[in-house]
N, C-alpha and C positions, 0 to 999 in steps of 0.2 A: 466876784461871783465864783462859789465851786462848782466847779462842772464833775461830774461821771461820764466817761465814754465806757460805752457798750457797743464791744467790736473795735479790733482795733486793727485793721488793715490802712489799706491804702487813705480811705475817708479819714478814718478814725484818727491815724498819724496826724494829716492835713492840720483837722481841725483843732489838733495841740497847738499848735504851732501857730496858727492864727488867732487863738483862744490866749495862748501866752502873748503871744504880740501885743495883744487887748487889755494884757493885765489880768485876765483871769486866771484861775488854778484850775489844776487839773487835777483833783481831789483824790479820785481813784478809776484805773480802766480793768474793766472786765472784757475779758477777753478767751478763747476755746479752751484756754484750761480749766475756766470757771462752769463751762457748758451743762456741766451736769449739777449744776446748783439748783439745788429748789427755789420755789417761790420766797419762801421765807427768810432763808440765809443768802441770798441777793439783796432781799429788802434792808439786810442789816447792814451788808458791806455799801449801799448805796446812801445809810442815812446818813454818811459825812457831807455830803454835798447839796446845792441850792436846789439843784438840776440838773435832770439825766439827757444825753444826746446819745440814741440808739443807730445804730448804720451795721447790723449783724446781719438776720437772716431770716426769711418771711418767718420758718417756723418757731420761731423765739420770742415773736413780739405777743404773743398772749400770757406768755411769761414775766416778760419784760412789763409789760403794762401794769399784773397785780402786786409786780414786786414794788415799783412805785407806787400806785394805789396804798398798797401797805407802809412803806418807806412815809408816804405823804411828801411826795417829792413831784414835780409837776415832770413832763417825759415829753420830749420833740423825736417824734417818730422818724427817721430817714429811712427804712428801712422799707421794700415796696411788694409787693407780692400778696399779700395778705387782705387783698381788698375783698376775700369773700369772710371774712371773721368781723368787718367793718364795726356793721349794727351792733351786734356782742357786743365790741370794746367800746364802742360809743353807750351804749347802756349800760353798761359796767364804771365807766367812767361818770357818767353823768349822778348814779346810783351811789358811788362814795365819795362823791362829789370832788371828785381830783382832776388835775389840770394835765390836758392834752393836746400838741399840735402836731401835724402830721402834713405833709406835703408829697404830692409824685415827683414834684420839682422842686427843690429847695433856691433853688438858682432866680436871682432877683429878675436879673434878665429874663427868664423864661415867662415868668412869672407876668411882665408886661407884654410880651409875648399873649399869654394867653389873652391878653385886653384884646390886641391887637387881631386877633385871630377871629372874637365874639364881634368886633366890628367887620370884619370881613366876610364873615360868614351870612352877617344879616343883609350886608348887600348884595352877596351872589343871590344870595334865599331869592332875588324880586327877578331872578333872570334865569329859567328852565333851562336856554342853553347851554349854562354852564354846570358840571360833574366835578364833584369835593374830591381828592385824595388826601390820604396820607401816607408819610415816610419817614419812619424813624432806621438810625444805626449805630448801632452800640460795638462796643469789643465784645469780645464772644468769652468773655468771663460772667460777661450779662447771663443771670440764669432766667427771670422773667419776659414774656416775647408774645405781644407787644410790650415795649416799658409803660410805666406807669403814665408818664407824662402821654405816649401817645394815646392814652385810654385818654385822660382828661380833655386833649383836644377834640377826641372823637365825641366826649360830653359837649364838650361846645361849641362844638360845630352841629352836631344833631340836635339842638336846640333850635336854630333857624332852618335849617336844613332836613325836609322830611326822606329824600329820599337815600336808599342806603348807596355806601359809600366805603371805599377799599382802603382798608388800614397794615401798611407792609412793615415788615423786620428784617434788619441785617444784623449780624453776628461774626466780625471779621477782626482781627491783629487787633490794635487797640485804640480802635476809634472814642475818643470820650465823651459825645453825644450829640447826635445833630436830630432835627426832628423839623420836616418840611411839609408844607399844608399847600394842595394846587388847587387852582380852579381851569377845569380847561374845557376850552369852545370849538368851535366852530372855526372861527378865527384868530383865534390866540388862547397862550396859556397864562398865566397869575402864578407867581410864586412867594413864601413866605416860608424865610427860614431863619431858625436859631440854632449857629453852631458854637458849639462848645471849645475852647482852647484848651482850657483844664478841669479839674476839680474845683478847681480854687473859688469859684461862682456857689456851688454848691455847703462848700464849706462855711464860705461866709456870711449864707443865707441861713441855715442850721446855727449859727452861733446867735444869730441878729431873732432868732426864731425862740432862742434860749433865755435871752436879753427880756425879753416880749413877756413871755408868758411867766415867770416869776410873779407872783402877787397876784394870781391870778386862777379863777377856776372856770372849766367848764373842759367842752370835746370842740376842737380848732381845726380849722386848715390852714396852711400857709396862706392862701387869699386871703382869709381873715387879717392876718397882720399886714400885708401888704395894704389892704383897702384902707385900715386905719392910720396907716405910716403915708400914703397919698392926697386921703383928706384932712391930713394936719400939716400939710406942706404948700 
């Protein structure tokens, strides 16, 4: 498979390196010198490849979308910030019928995590005494606050959960991401956490998310692949 990375920092490095492990190429990376490329001469330097993995910067992914769109190359969102453009890119996607996946958390781990989290929440939901929080902490390179992923928890936890409930950020050295959910009483506290060791979780989820959607059309979530990769196991 040819891969395009768009962005090539710390992520972007990562997931060569695990991408070439895999045997796939690394077709071509776009990266801040390219930033001022339009829509259409992205889409040209992009159509050597299967599929794009984006990990740049909220304000690029409307870019990044039409240039695939255009390219007709399918596009794994990493990239988080941009969850008020959502609807747009989902109707824009769905409208030239191109293939989209997109995750707050790429990380497989997390990912079962959030199972975990939808089971937990529906059993506090049946007991008043207990009060949801949440706690995420990133390195302070992190520009988005809360991260993405503690949005999604906050979606599913307030799904069984009507009343509101406190969602906190930390921004220090370089934590690479931990994200904890409490429930706490009266008589005791409940905890549930997912800590991050590296990137490396992220990386490998982004690639397996690349894997996935080739041959494939429509606007995704990482859940989606997961569920599918769960009920065929």
């Amino acid at each position: 498979m040819k891969i395009a990375l768009i962005g090539y920092g710390a992520m972007g490095k990562l997931i060569r390196i695990l991408a070439e492990n895999k045997n796939h190429e690394i077709a071509v990376v776009i990266d801040e010198a390219d930033a001022d490329l339009n829509t259409r001469k992205l889409a040209e330097k992009l159509k050597v490849a299967n599929v794009v993995i984006d990990f740049s910067v909220a304000e690029a992914v409307g870019r990044n979308v039409e240039a695939c769109l255009f390219a007709g190359i399918p596009l794994v969102e990493g990239t988080t910030g941009w969850n008020g453009e959502r609807e747009m890119i989902k109707n824009l996607v769905e409208e030239k019928n191109g293939a989209f996946v997109f995750g707050a958390n790429f990380s497989i781990g997390v990912n079962l995590f959030y199972r975990i989290v939808d089971f937990a929440a529906r059993l506090f939901a049946k007991f008043e005494d207990y009060e949801a929080f949440i706690e995420e902490q990133h390195h302070s390179r992190k520009k988005d606050s809360p991260s993405g992923t503690a949005l999604e928890l906050k979606d599913i936890v307030a799904k069984h959960i009507e009343k509101d409930f406190s969602v906190s950020s930390t921004r220090a050295g370089n934590i690479p991401g931990t994200h904890r959910l409490g429930f706490d009483g009266t008589s005791d506290q409940i905890l549930l956490e997912h800590f991050a060791r590296s990137r490396e979780g992220f990386a490998s989820g982004a690639i397996l998310a690349a894997e996935w959607i080739v041959g494939r059309k429509g606007f995704y979530e990482f859940t989606d692949v997961m569920e599918e990769i769960i009920n065929h196991r």
